[in-house]
N, C-alpha and C positions, 0 to 999 in steps of 0.2 A: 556391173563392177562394184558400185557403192553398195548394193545390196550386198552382196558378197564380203562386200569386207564389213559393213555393218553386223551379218552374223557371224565373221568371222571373230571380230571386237567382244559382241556379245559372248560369243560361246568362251573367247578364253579370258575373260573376266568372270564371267560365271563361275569356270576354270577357277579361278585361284582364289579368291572369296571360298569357292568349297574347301579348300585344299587350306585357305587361312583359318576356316571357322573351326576345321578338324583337327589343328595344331593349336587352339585356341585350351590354355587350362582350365579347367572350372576350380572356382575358390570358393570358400564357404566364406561367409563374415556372420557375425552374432553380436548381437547388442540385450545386454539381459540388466535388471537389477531388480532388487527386493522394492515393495510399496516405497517407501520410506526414502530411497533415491530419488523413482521416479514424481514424488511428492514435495521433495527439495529442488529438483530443477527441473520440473514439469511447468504445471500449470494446476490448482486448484480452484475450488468453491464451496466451501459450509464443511470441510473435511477438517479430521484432524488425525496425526499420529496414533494408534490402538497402543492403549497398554503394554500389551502381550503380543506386540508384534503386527504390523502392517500398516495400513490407512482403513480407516474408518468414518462414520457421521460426526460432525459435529456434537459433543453432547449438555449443551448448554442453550436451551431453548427461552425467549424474551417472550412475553403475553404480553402488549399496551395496544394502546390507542390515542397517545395523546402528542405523542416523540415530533411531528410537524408544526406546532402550535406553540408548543410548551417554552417558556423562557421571560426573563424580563419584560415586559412591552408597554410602549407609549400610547398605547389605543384604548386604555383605561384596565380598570383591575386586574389584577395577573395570579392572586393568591386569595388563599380563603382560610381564615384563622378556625382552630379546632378548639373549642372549649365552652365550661360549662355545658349549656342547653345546644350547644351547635356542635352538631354531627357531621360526618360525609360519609358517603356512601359511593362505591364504584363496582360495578359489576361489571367482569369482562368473562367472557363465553371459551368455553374450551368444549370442540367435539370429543376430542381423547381424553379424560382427565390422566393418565398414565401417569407415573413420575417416580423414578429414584427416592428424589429428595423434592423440597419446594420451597421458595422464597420468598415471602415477602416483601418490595423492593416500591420508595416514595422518595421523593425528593421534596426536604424543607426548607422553606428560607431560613437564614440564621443571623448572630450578627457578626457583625466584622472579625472576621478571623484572628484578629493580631488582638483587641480588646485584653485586657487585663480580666481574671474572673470574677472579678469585685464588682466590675464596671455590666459584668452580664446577669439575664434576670434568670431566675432559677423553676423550669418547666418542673409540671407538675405531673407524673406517669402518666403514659400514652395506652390506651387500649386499643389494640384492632383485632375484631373481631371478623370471621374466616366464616362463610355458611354457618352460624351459630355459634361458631367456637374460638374462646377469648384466650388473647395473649396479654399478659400485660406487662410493661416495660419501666424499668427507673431510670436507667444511666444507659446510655447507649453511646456513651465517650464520643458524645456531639466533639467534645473541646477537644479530645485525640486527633481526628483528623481533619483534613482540609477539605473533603468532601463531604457533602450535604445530602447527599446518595447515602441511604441509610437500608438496609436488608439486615431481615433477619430469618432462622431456619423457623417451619413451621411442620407439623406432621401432613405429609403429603395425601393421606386417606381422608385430609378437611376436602380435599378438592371432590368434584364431580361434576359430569357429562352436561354441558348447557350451562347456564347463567350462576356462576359464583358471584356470591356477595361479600363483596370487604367494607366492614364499616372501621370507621376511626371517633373514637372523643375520648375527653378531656375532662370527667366532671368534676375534677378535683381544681381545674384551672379555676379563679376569684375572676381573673381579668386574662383580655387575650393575650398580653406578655407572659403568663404562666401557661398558655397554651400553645400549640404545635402550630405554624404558619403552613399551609402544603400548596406547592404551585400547581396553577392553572392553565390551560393549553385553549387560549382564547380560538373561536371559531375562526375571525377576519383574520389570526396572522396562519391558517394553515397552509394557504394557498402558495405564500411564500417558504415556506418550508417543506414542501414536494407533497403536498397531502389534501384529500376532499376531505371540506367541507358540511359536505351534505348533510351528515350524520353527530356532529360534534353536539354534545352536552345531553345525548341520550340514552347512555349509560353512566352518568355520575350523577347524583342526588343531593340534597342540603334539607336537616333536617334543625330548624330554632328552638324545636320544644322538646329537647331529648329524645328523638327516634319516636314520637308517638305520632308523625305526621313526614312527607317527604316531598321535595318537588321537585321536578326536574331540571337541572343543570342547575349547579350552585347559584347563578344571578338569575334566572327566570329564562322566560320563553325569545327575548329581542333574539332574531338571528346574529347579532353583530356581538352579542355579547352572552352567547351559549357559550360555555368552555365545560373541558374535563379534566380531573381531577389527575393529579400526575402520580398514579398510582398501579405500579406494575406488578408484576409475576414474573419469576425466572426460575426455572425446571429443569432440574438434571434429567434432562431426556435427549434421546436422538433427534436430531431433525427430521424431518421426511425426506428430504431427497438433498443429493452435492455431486460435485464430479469429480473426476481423478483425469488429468489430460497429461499425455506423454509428451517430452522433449521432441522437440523435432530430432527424426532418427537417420539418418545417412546409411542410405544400404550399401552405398560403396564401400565407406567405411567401417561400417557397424561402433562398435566400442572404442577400435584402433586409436591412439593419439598421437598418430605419425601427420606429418604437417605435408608430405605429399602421398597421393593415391593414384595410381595407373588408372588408365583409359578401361571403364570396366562396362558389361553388358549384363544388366539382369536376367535372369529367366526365372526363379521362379521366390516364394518367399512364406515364411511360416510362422504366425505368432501364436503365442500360447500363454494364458492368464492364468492364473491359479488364484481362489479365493476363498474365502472360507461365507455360505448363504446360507442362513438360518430360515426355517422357515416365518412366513410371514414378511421376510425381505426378497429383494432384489439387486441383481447388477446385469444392465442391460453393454456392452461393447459397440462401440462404430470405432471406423477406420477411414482415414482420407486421405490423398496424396498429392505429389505435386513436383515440379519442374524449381522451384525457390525454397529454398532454407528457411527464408525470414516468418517467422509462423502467422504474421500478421498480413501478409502479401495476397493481393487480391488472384494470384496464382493459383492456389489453394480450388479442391472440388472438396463439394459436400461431402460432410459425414455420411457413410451409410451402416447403416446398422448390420452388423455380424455376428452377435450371437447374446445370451446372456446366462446366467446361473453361475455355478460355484466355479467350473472351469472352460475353459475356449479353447480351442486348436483350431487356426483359421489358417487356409493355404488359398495363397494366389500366383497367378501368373499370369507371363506372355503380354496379350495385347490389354488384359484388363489392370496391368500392373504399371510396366513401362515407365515407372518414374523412379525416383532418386532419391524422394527424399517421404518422408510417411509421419503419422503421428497413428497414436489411437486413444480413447475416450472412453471411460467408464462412469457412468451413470447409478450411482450409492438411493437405493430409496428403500422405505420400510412401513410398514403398518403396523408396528405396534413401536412403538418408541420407547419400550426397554431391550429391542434387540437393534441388532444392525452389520450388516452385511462389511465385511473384511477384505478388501484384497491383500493379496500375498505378497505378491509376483510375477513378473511378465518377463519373457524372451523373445526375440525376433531372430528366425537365422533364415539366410539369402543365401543361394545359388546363382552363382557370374560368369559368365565368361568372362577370364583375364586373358587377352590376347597381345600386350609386352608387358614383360616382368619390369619392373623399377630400376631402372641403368644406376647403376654406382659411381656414372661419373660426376655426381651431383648431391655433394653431400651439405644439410645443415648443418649451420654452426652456429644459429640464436633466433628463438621464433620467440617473439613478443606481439602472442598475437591471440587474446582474450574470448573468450564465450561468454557470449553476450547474455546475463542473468536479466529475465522477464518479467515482467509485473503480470498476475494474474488478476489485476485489479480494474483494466480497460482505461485507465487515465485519459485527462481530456487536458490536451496544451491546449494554450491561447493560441489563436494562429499568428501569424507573424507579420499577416499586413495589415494589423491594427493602428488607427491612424491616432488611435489614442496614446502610441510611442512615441511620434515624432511629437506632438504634445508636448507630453511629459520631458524627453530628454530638453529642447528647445524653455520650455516654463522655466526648468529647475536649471538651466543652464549645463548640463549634466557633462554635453562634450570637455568645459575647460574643466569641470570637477576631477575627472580621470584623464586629465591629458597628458600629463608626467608619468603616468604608469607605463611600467616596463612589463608587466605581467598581469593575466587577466584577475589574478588572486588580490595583485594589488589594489586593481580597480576596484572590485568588488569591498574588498575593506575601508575606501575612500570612499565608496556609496553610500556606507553604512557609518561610518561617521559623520557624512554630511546628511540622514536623516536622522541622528542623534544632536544636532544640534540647531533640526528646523524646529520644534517647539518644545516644550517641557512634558512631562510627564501628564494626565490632566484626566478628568472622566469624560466620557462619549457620551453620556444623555446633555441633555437633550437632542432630538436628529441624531441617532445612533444612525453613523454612513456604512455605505453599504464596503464590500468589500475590495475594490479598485482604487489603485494609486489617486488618483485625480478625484477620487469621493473624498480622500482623507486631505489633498489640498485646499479641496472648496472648502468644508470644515473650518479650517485653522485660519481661510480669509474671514468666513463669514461667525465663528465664533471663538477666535483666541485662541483654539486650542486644537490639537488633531483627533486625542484621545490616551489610550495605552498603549499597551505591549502589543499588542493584536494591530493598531491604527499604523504604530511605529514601523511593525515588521511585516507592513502589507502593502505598505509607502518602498520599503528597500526590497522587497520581491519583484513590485512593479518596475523599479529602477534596473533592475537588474534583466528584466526580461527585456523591457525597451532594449539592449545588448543582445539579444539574443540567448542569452543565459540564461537557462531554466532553472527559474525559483519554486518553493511553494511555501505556505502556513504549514508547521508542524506545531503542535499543541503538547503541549509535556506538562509538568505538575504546576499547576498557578501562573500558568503564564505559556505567553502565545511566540514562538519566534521562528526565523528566516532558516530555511536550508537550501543552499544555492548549489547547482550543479557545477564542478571546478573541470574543465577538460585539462589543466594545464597535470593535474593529478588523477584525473580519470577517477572522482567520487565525488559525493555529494560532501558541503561542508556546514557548519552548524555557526551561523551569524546571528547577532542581537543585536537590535539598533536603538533597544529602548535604557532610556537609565545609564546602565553598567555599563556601555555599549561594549559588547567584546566577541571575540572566537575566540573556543579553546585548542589549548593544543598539546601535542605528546609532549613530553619531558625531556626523551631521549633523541626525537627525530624534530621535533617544531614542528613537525608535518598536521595542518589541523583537521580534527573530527568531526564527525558528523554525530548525530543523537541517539544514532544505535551504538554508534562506538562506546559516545558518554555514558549510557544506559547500562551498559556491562560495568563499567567502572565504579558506576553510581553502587551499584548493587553488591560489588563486591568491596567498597568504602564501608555503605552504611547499612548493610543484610548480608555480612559475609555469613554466607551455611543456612543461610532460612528463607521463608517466603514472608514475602508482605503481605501483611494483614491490611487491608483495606480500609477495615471498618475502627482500626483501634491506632494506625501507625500513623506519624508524623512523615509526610513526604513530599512537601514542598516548601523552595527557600530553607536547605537545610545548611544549617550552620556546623563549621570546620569540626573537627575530631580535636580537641585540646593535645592531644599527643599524638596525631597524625596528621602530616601535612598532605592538600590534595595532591593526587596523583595527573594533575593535569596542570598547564601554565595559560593566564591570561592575556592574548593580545588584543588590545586597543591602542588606540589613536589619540585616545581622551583621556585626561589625567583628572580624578576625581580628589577632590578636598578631602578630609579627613571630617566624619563628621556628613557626609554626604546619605541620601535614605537609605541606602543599602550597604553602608559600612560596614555592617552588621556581618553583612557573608563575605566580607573581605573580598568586594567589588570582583565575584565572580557571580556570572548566569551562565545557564547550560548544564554542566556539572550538577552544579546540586539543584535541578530541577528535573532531571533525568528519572524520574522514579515510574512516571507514566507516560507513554506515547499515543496519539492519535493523529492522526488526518484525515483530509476531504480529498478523496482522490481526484482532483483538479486544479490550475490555476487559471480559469479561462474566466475571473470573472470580471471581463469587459464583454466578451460576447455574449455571458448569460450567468448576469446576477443570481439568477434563483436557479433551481432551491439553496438553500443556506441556513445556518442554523439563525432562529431569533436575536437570541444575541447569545455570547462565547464567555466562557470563563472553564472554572475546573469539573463545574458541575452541572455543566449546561447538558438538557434532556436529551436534543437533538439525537437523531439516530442515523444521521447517515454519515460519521465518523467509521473508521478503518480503525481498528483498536487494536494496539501489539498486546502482545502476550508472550512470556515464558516459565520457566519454571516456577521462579523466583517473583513474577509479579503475573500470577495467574487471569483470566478474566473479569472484566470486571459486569456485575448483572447486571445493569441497567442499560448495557448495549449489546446489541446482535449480532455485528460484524465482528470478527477477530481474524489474523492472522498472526503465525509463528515463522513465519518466511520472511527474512530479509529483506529479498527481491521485490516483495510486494511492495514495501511499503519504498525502499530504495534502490528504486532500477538502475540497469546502466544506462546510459545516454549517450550517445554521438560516439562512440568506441565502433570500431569495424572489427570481421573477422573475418581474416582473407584462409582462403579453401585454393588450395591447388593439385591441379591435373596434371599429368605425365601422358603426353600422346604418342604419336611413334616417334617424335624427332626426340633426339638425345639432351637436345639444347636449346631445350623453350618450355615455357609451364602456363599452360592456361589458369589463370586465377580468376577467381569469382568474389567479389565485396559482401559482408552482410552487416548491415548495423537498424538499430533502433536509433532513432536522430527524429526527434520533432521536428515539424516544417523543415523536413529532407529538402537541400537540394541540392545538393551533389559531390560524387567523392574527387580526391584528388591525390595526386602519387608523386613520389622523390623517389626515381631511381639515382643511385650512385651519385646523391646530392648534385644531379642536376641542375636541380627547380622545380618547384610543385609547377604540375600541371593538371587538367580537367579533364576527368575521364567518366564513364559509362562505369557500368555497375561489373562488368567482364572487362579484363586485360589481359593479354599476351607477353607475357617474361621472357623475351630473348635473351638471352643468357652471354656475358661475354668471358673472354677466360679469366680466372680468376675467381677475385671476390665478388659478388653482387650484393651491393646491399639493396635493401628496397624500405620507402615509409610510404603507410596510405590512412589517411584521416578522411574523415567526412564534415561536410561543411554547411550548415544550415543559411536558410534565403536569409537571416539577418547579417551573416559572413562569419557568425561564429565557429570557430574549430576547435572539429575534435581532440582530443588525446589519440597522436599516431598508433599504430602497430608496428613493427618493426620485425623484417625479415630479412637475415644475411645467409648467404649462403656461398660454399665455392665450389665450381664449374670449374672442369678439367676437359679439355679438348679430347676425344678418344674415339675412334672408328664408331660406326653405326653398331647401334645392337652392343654396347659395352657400360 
């Protein structure tokens, strides 16, 4: 008898699965855009925008050897004066000499930027001579800018295949003040700046008797005090290789920006590239998929490689497809580095079974519910059970400093006026500390002072992360300051804790900015319709427009005298420092001090800064990294974005959370103001009649919360299937 009804069970299940699969519709979905979408909310590396249309190589190539080493240092010499009878000499190796165009590119010490020109000595013409061939230079509007980063164009046919030789002197210099100072990239400080050793001061030379004799490495042979010459190349050429990596792509949904999606069944799926390969280039495609949204999720299966040249048609299904959600990855590389491979274009279109259509008794009425913008940068937080927090808050007493705050914006403004008023402004040598809050407090015990802008706003980063608040150093024109992540606004904001102490903020909303925001505004103050010139323009510490007032308001905490050192710009920072951006895509440095640049200012060598770039304030040569994406450089943080499903009940929605959140630890939900409660990363929306509203934030292990999302919607009671 159980047998019997066992296949009696079977057979008519079987029964009606066939009978549902065959009333089941198939629906098409497509998810398509040009290079240049998927290069804005994808993912990149060494790419950039094409001219004429798509994504393409990077085409600004860096030749050094010295970028680990190179900067101020207290381990003796650091620079080597060029004049009269004293030469230098650097040879740096190129396999391709190829090149558009070609740069000359040195950094020299100089003096005090604000000097009077009365007060400076007057250099005597600079020669650098290229594989045998001499430039020579009078004015190179040292005093125009605030960078010490000096290039200039040189005919690119000087270059060739193996060891170039750049020599520099001075023979017109009396004394080393009429000569070129150029820095030194000491062997001992490499290691601390991400770089071997091994090889340092065997490509730069020092010649005493006017080029008639040479020895190796400007100070001789001691291992501790080999250095090289900080003397670079930069080449309008392709790079060899970058990638183009697609958005995470929803087959359920493809493109759609409907905020609910039915219960749907893959079957099969088709993407298609279009590219423009010259020969001599390449573009190799993989594809990978996965069960999670999040593109960081250990979810995720390997790339595997599917095709490459000018175009792709790649079709999958069934059991080797099975998933939901997909990315794909195109690999840019070239052997001759005046061509370079293009994409176009890419489409995805999926075949589903839809087996229930979207019931109508469930209609939105306000999804405040964000796509979460990525860093293609790999950022590295501090982890969050650093014991070097409770430190810090407990030392600085930090809990009663923010204990009246009503809001975490508040806090964070009381943070930064209480390290504006832990010591004065002051210089970091001697014992230049390293980069962590509690370096910059031993300091100020054990020498009076903490340091600058960089000491100040590295002291309110670390305060701020002690909270859970993800801070980091952003580096903009002559000066170092804090951009703190704000959930109560869902963006990063742009604090200073040195001097001026201040945020800025809009005009019309108070709502305050961040240093991309500034950065637009700056540009369109003081370069409305042009690009800056690098090497000739004033842009740092810029003083007000006489007949135009700034287009931003200053808040602080701190009321400055009349007469104070920075009166001058009418006790605003930020703003008019906005002219150039960089960062260290990290704030972890309690877990791992190094690498790090030697030491920091406008012109510091270091290369492993993230450099923005646009129209208006193009690259600059003496660094590799560049990005023109936002996201890179200002991700989102701790924002969710809730995804929901329609299954066969009329009056439930399966939801699924996605968010980036440092030291995740977990989301939490307000239905129909409740009470937040603790949830898993999947919930179930029972629906009641009426209005639903719904909020779900994420909340990191230091108890920091997100900026919610917010979902209402109204549920209408109505027969099944309606």
């Amino acid at each position: 008898m159980n047998r019997f009804l066992y296949a009696f069970c079977s057979l008519y299940v079987f029964a009606f699965f066939q009978a549902y699969t065959l009333s089941a519709d198939t629906v098409t979905t497509t998810w398509s855009g040009n290079a240049e979408t998927i290069y804005d909310t994808g993912f990149m590396h060494m790419l950039m925008k094409y001219p004429r249309g798509g994504v393409c190589l990077f085409n600004m190539e860096l030749i050094e050897n010295d970028a680990p080493g190179s900067g101020y240092s207290e381990k003796g010499v650091d620079s080597d004066v060029v004049w009269g009878q004293n030469y230098a000499r650097k040879i740096l190796n190129l396999t391709d000499p190829r090149a558009e165009k070609a740069w000359f590119v040195a950094v020299f010490e100089r003096e005090v930027w604000f000097l009077p020109a009365s007060e400076k000595s007057k250099k005597k013409p600079l020669t650098v001579s290229i594989n045998g061939n001499s430039m020579q230079y009078d004015d190179w509007g040292i005093d125009k800018s605030i960078i010490t980063y000096r290039w200039f164009e040189f005919p690119a046919n000087w270059l060739k295949k193996g060891s170039n030789v750049i020599e520099l002197s001075c023979p017109d210099a009396s004394s080393p003040e009429e000569g070129w100072e150029v820095w030194l990239a000491r062997a001992d400080e490499f290691e601390d700046g991400g770089g071997d050793p091994t090889h340092v001061g065997e490509t730069s030379f020092k010649s005493t008797d006017g080029g008639k004799s040479w020895k190796e490495s400007p100070f001789g042979p001691d291992k501790n005090e080999r250095a090289e010459y900080t003397i670079r190349l930069s080449l309008d050429r392709y790079v060899k290789t970058g990638w183009l990596e697609s958005p995470v792509i929803d087959l359920w949904k493809g493109d759609s920006q409907d905020f609910i999606v039915p219960l749907r069944e893959i079957q099969t799926m088709k993407l298609a590239i279009n590219s423009d390969v010259p020969e001599e280039t390449d573009i190799k495609y993989y594809f990978r998929k996965s069960t999670n949204p999040q593109p960081f999720s250990d979810d995720w299966e390997e790339y595997e490689f599917i095709g490459n040249g000018s175009s792709l048609d790649f079709n999958i299904g069934g059991a080797n497809l099975n998933r939901r959600y997909v990315q794909f990855k195109a690999v840019l590389s070239t052997q001759n580095p005046l061509k370079t491979p293009v994409i176009k274009s890419a489409r995805i279109s999926a075949e589903l079974f839809e087996r229930v259509p979207l019931y109508k008794n469930i209609y939105v009425v306000e999804v405040d519910n964000p796509q979460i913008r990525y860093s293609s940068l790999g950022w590295e937080w501090e982890k969050w059970d650093r014991p070097e927090y409770k430190t810090l808050r407990e030392r600085e007493n930090l809990d009663e400093v923010i204990a009246e705050s009503r809001t975490q914006f508040d806090a964070q403004v009381k943070l930064m006026d209480y390290v504006a008023r832990r010591w004065l402004h002051s210089g970091a040598f001697p014992e230049y500390p390293l980069w962590d809050a509690l370096s910059i407090l031993d300091r100020i015990e054990t020498a009076g002072a903490g340091g600058y802008c960089l000491m100040f706003n590295t002291l309110l980063c670390g305060m701020c992360q002690a909270y859970g608040w993800n801070a980091r150093l952003t580096h903009v024109s002559f000066h170092e300051i804090c951009e703190v992540w704000n959930d109560e606004l869902g963006k990063w904001i742009f604090l200073d804790a040195d001097g001026i102490n201040n945020y800025n903020y809009d005009l019309k909303t108070a709502v305050p900015l961040n240093i991309y925001e500034l950065h637009n505004l700056y540009l369109d103050y003081y370069f409305p319709g042009r690009t800056i010139d690098w090497m000739n323009d004033w842009i740092g510490w810029m003083d007000k427009h006489k007949d135009k007032e700034f287009p931003v308001g200053r808040g602080s905490l701190t009321h400055h005298e009349p007469g104070f050192h920075y009166s001058s710009y009418d006790y605003l920072s930020g703003f008019i420092n906005a002219g150039f951006i960089r960062v260290v895509p990290r704030n972890n440095w309690f877990e791992k001090p190094y690498p790090k640049p030697l030491t920091h200012n406008s012109f510091t060598p270091w290369d492993g800064y993230v450099n923005w770039y646009d129209k208006q304030s193009p690259p600059q040569r003496h660094y590799s990294q560049h990005t023109d994406r936002p996201q890179d450089i200002w991700p989102d943080l701790n924002l969710v974005h809730v995804d929901a499903i329609q299954g066969f009940g009329n009056d439930r929605l399966f939801l699924r959370f996605e968010t980036y959140t440092p030291n995740f630890g977990h989301f939490e939900i307000n239905p129909d103001d409740t009470g937040w409660k603790q949830v898993e990363d999947r919930w179930i929306w029972l629906l009641q009649s009426g209005r639903n509203n719904l909020r779900v934030r994420a909340v990191n292990k230091l108890g920091a919360k997100g900026k919610p999302s917010v979902i209402k919607l109204n549920f209408a009671d109505a027969p099944f299937g309606e």
